[in-house]
C-alpha positions in Angstrom: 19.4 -76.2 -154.7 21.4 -75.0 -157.3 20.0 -71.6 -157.0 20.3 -71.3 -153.4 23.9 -72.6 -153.3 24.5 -69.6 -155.7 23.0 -67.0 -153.9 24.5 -68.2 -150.9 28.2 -68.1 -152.8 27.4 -65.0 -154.5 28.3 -67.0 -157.8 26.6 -65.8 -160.8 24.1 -69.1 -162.1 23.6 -70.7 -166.0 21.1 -72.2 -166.4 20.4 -74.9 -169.1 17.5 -75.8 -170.6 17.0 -79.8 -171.7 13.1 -80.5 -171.4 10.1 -79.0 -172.9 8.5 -79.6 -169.4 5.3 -77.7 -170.4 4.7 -80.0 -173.5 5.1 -83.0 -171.5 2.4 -81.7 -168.8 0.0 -80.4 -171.4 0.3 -84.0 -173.2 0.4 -86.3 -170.4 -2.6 -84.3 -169.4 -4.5 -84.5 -171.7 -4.0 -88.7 -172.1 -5.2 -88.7 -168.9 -8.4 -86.8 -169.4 -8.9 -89.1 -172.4 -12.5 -89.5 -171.1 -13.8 -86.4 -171.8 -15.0 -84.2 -174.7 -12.2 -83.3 -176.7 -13.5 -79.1 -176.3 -12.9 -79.4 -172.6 -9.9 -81.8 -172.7 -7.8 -79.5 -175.4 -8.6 -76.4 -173.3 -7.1 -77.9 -169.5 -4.1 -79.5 -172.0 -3.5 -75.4 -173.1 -4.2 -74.0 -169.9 -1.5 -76.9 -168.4 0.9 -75.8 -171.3 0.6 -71.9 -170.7 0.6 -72.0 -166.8 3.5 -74.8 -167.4 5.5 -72.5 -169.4 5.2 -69.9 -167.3 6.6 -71.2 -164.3 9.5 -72.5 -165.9 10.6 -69.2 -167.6 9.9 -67.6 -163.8 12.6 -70.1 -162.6 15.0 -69.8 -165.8 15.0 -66.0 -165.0 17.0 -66.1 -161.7 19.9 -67.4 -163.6 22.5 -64.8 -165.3 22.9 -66.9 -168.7 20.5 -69.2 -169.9 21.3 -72.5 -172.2 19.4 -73.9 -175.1 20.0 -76.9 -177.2 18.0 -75.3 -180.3 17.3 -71.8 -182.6 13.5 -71.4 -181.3 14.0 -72.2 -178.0 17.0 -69.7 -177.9 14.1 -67.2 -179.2 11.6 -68.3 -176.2 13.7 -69.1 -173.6 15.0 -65.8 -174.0 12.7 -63.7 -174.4 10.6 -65.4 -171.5 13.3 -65.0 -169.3 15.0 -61.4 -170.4 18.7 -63.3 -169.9 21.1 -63.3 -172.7 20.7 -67.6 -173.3 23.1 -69.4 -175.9 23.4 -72.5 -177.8 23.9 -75.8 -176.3 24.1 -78.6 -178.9 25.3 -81.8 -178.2 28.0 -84.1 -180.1 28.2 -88.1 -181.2 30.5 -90.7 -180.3 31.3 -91.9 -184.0 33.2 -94.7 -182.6 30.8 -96.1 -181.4 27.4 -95.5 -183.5 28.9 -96.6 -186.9 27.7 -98.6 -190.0 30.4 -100.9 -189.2 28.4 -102.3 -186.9 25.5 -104.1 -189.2 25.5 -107.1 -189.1 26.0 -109.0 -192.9 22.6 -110.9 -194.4 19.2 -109.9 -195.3 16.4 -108.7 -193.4 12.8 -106.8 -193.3 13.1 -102.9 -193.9 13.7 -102.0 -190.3 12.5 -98.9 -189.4 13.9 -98.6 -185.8 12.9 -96.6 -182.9 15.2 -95.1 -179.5 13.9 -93.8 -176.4 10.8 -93.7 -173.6 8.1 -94.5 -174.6 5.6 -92.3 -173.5 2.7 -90.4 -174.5 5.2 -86.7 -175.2 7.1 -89.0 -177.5 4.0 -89.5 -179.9 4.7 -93.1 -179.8 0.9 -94.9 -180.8 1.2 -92.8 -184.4 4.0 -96.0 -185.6 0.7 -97.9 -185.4 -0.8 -95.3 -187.9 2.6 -95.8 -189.6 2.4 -99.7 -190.0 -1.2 -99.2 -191.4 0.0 -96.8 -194.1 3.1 -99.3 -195.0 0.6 -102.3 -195.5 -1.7 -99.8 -197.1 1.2 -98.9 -200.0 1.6 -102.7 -200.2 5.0 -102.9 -198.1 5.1 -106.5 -196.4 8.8 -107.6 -195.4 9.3 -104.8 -193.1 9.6 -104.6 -189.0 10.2 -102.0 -186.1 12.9 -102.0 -184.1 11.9 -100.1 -180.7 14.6 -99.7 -178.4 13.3 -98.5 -174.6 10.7 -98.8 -172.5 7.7 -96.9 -170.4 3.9 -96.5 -169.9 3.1 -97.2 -173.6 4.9 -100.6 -174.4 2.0 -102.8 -173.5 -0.1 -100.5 -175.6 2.2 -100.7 -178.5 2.5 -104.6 -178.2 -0.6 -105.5 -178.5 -1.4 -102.6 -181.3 1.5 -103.4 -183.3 2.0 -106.4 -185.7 5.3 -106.3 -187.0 7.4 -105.4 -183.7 10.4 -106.4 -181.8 10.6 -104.8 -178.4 14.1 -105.5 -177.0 13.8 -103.4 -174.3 17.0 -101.1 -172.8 19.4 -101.0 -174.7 23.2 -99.6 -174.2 26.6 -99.3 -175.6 27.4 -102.2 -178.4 24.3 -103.4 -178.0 22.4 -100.2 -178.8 25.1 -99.8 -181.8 24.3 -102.3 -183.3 20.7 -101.9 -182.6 20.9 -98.5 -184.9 23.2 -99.8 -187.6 21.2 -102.6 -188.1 18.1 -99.9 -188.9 17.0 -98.8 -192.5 15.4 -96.1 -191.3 14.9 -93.9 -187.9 11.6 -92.7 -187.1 11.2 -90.3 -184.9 7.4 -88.9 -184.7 7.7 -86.9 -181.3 7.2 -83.3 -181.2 8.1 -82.0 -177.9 11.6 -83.0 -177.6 14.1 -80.1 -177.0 17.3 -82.1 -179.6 17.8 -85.2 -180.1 20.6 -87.3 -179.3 19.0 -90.2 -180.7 18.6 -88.4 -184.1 22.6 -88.0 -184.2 23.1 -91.6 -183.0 21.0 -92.7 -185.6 23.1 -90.3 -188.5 26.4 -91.5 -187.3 25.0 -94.9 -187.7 24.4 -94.6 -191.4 20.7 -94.1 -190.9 19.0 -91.7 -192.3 15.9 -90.2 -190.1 12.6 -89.1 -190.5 11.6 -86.5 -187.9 8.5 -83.9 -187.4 8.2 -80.2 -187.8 8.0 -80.3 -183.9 11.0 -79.1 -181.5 14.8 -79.7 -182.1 15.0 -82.8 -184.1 14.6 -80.6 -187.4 17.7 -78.6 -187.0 19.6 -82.1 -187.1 18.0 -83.4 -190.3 18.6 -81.6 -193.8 15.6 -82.8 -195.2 15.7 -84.6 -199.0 19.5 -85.1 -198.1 20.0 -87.3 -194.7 16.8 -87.8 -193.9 12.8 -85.9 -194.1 11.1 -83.7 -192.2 7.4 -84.5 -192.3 5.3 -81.7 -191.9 2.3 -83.8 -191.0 1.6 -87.2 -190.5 0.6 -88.1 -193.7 3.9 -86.8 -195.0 5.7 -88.9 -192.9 4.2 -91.9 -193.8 4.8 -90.8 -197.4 8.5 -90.5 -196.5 9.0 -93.5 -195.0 7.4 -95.4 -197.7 9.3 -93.8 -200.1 12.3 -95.0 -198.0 11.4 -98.8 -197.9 10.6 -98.8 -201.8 14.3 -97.0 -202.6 17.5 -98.8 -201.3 19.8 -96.0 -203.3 18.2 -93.7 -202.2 18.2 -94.6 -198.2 22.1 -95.6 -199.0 23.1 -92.5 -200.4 20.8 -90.6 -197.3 23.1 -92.7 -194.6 26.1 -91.9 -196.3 25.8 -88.0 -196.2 24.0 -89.0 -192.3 26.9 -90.0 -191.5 29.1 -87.9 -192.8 27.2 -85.2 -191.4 27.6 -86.8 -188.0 31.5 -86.9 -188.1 31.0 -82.7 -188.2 29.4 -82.9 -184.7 31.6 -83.3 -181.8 31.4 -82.9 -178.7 34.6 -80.3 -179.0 32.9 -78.1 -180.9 29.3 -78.7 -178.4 31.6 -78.4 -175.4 33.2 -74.7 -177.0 29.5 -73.2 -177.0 29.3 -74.2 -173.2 32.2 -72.7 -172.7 31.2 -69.2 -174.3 28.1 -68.7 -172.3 30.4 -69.1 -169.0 32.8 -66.9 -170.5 30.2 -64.2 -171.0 28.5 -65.1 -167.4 32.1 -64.5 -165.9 32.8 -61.5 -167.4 30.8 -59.5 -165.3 26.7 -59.6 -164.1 26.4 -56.1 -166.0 27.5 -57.0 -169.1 26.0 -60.6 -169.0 22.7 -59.1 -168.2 22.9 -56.4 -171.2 24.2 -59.0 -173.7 27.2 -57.7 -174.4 30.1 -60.4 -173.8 
């Protein structure tokens, strides 16, 4: 629609990027053809991902500008596409996501949880997680997972130490993060992260994969890890739940780091990709603002 009503205005089109749609077909996939060999089910989850991909970048190519919330996807979308495509980050409300919200007393080493749960989000590994917590001898600890979707049941009856308080919004989700030790975010495919910055301004520092956007918010060894397997994030957040100063001192520079992030300075970038797609089609399609 949008693409028609600019044609049909003769308005030139930006177009943003927010989902790694081809990762979520090529994962969804290949949970679905969980009942066959893993040869033939890895090949149709690539071929979903490549034939994915490219009809996504086919569609981002009719726009003059494209958006992108992260460095590698600036490199692919553009590239794919051939369109000059800028950086779209997002900011925080740090009004509202703040330590100020935990509550006082003690409780298990929370290591908390935000968003859908389903199978892109890489959701079953906090049972390989819980395993390798009890394995390093950790017992007063508990997950805190904040949404819902397809894997929920799966989780509840897979994991033993886990509160499931559904949707969560405004105070309630505040609260929900400040009263966190830890954020774990295991998914790969997502294209930021507003959870991760939630989490920061929260005081929480955050473990996050290798995979996707989530990795340009953490500064790894400082507000939170970047694991670059699974093993390693196990590691990390067992080294977490076995070192209050050091989790402390991580949710203080989190934190910190979050107050740097607002949605001024996300809203400016916006507003430099429509300044180069307004100066002129030619120049916008040369890259040259």
């Amino acid at each position: 629609l949008g693409f028609w009503l600019s044609r049909t205005l003769q308005v030139p089109l930006v177009a943003s990027w927010h989902t790694n749609l081809h990762e979520f077909a090529a994962r969804r996939l290949e949970k679905l053809l969980g009942f066959i060999p893993e040869g033939p089910r890895r090949a149709s989850s690539q071929f979903a991902d490549r034939t994915s991909l490219d009809a996504v970048l086919w569609f981002y190519a009719k726009a003059e500008v494209c958006l992108a919330p992260n460095r590698e996807l600036i490199e692919l979308v553009g590239q794919g596409t051939g369109r000059p495509t800028f950086l779209m980050q997002r900011g925080v409300d740090t009004l509202l996501f703040s330590p100020e919200r935990r509550e006082p007393g003690d409780r298990p080493f929370t290591c908390g949880f935000v968003g859908r749960l389903q199978a892109e989000k890489n959701v079953r590994f906090l049972v390989d997680l819980e395993r390798a917590l009890l394995g390093a001898g950790v017992r007063n600890f508990r997950f805190l997972i904040v949404g819902d979707g397809g894997e929920k049941e799966w989780l509840q009856q897979n994991l033993q130490h886990a509160e499931f308080p559904g949707v969560l919004k405004g105070e309630e989700l505040a609260r929900a993060y400040a009263n966190m030790d830890v954020f774990v975010f295991p998914s790969f495919t997502d294209t930021f992260g507003n959870v991760i910055l939630e989490a920061m301004a929260s005081g929480v520092p955050a473990v996050v994969t290798t995979g996707g956007g989530p990795k340009f918010l953490v500064e790894s060894g400082v507000t939170g890890f970047i694991a670059a397997d699974d093993a390693a994030f196990s590691a990390s957040v067992i080294h977490l739940a076995e070192d209050r100063d050091l989790r402390d001192r991580m949710g203080v520079l989190a934190r910190r780091n979050a107050l740097s992030r607002s949605w001024d300075l996300a809203f400016e970038q916006v507003y430099e990709a429509y300044r180069c797609c307004l100066s002129g089609r030619r120049k916008a399609l040369a890259g040259v603002c």
